[in-house]
C-alpha positions in Angstrom: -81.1 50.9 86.3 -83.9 50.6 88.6 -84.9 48.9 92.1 -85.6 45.9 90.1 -83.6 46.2 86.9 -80.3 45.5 89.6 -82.5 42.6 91.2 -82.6 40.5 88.1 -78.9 40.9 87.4 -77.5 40.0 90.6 -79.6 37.5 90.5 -78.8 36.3 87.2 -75.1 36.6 88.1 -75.9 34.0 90.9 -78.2 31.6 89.3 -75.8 29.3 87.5 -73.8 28.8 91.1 -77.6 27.8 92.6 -79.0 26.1 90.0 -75.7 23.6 89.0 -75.9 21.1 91.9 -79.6 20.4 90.3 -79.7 20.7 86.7 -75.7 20.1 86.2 -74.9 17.7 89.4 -71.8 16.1 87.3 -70.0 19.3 86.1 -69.8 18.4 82.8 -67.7 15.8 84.2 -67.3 12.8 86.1 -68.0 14.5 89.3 -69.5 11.6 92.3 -72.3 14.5 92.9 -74.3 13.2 89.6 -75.2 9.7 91.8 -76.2 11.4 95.3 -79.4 12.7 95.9 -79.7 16.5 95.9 -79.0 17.1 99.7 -75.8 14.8 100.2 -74.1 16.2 96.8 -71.1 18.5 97.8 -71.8 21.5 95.5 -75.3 21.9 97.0 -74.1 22.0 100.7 -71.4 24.5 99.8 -73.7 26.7 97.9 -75.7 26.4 101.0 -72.6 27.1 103.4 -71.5 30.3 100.9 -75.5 31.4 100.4 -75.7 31.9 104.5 -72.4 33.4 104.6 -73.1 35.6 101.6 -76.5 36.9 103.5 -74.2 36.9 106.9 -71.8 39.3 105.3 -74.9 41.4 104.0 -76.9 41.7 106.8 -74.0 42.0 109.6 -70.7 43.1 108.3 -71.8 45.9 105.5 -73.1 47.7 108.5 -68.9 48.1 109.8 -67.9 48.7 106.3 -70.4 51.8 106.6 -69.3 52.9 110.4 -65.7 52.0 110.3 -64.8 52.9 106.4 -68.5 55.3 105.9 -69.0 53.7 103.0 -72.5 53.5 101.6 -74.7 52.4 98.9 -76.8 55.0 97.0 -78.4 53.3 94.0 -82.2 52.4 93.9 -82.6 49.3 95.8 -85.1 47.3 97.7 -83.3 47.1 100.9 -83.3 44.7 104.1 -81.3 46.3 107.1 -80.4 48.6 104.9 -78.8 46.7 102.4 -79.5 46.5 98.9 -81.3 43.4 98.2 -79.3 43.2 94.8 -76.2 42.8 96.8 -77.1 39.6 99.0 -77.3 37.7 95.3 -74.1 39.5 94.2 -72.5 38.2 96.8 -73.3 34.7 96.3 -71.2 35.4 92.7 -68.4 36.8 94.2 -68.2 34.8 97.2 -68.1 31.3 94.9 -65.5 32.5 92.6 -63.0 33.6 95.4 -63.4 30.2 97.2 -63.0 28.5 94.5 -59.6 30.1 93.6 -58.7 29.7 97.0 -59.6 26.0 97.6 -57.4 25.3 94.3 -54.6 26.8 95.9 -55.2 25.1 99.1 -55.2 22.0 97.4 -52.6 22.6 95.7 -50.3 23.3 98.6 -51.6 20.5 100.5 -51.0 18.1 97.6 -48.0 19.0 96.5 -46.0 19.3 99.8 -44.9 17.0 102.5 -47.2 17.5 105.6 -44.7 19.6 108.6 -44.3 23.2 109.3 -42.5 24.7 105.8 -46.4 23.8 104.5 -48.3 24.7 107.5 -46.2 28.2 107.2 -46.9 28.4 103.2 -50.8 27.4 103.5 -50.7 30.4 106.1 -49.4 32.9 103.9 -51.3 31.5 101.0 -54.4 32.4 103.0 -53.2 35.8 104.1 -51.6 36.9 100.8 -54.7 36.2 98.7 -56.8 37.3 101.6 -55.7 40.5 101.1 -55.0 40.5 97.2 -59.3 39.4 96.7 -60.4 42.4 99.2 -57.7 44.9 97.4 -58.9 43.8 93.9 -62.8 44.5 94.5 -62.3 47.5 96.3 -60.4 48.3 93.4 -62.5 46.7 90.5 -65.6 48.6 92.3 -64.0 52.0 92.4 -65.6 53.1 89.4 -68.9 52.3 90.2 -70.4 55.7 91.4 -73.1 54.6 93.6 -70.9 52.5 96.2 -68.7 55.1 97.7 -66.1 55.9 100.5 -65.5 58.6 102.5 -61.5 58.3 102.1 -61.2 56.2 98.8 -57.3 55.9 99.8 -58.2 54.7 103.6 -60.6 52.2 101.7 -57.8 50.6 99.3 -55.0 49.9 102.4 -57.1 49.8 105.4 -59.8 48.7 104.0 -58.6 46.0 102.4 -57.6 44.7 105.5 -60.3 45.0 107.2 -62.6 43.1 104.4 -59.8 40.5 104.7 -60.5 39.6 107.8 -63.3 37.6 105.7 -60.9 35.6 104.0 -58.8 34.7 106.5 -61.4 32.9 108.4 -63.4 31.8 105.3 -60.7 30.4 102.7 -59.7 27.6 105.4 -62.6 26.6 106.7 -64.0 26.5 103.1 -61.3 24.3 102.2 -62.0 22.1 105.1 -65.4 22.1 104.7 -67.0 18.6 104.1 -62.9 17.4 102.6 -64.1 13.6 103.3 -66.9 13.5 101.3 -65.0 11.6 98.8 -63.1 9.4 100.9 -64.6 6.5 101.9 -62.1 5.2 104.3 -62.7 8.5 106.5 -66.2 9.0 106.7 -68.0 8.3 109.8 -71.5 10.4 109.5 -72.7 12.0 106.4 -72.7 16.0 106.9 -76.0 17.6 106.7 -77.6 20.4 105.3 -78.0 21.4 108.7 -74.4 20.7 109.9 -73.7 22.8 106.6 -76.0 25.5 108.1 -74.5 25.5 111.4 -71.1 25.5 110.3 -71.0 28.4 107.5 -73.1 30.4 111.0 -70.1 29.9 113.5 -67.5 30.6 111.0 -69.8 33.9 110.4 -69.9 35.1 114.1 -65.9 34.4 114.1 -65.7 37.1 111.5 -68.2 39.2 112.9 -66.2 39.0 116.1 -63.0 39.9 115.0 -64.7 43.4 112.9 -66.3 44.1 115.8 -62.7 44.4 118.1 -61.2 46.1 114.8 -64.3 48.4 115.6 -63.7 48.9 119.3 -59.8 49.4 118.6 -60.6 52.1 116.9 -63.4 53.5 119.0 -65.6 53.6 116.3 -69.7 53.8 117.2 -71.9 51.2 115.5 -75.2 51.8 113.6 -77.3 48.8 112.3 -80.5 49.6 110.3 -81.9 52.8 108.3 -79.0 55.2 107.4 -81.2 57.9 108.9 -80.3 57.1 112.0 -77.5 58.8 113.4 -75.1 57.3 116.2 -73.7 59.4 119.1 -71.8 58.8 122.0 -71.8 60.9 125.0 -69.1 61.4 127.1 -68.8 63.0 130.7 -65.6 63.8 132.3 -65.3 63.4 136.4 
């Protein structure tokens, strides 16, 4: 594969996500989206929320997966911030498919329980467990690919799972939450925009980024953002 040759299919990869709220608006089924215009229907303003968490997670919090776990990317790429461009597309495929598992378990917990703390504590630990279950499976799934690598593959499968949770536990609730009147008229007192959309899927971002960055100071771990060249020291003086 080449620079471009990984472009196209990432890209392919997330073109059916981007490209159903305007050719397919119904589904293939009854879905209300098929009678809104384009930038009311629900599947475009959560491909919008996911595509500016997707780039987000690209452009922020790959640079603590290579400082914390020194993990890196080494195929050809076009890169921005030193991140394959490839990946920011990828990501907008991965990203859909776990929150769609995880809103179906949501819903299913909220729908099929009584409202009180037995289902406040089970949609908790639905979050965490399959929080943790979609970062272990990718790491895993993505172990054999030789040009994304590890510095301590074993460090990356426990710790690092964790720490890519950390995602999930913000994101798979306020996913779920995102937008959850659109369908009921009885509860809807202003339309959410594109731009409320925007705005939301950013604050939910600098959450996560907030909580990877005190993982990162826990640890005492410098931070590099940009060109792998560079190299981060810290000096210290003792009095």
């Amino acid at each position: 594969f080449d620079k471009w040759a990984y472009i196209y299919v990432c890209l392919g990869l997330a073109l059916p996500f981007l490209l159903q709220p305007i050719l397919l608006p119904s589904a293939g089924s009854d879905s209300p989206d098929a009678s809104r215009p384009l930038l009311q229907r629900y599947s475009f303003k959560a491909n919008v929320w996911l595509a500016m968490y997707s780039f987000i997670g690209n452009y922020w919090y790959t640079h603590y997966f290579y400082s914390v776990l020194k993990a890196k990317y080494t195929m050809p790429a076009h890169r921005l911030n030193n991140v394959p461009l490839a990946m920011f597309f990828a990501t907008h495929f991965y990203f859909s498919t776990y929150h769609f598992f995880s809103n179906a378990m949501l819903r299913k917990v909220v729908t099929g329980y009584q409202p009180g703390l037995l289902r406040t504590l089970l949609f908790a630990s639905v979050v965490l467990c399959f929080s943790y279950f979609t970062a272990f499976m990718e790491t895993l799934t993505i172990s054999a690919y030789p040009d994304y690598s590890f510095e301590d593959r074993d460090m990356a499968y426990t710790v690092g799972s964790a720490f890519y949770g950390i995602y999930f536990i913000v994101s798979f609730p306020a996913f779920f939450r995102f937008d959850e009147f659109i369908d009921d008229p009885k509860n809807q007192t202003r339309a959410l925009t594109v731009w409320d959309t925007l705005v939301s899927s950013c604050g939910y971002g600098m959450m996560i980024l907030i909580l990877l960055d005190a993982v990162r100071l826990y640890l005492d771990i410098p931070l590099v953002v940009g060109t792998s060249d560079l190299v981060c020291t810290v000096a210290s003086s003792q009095g």
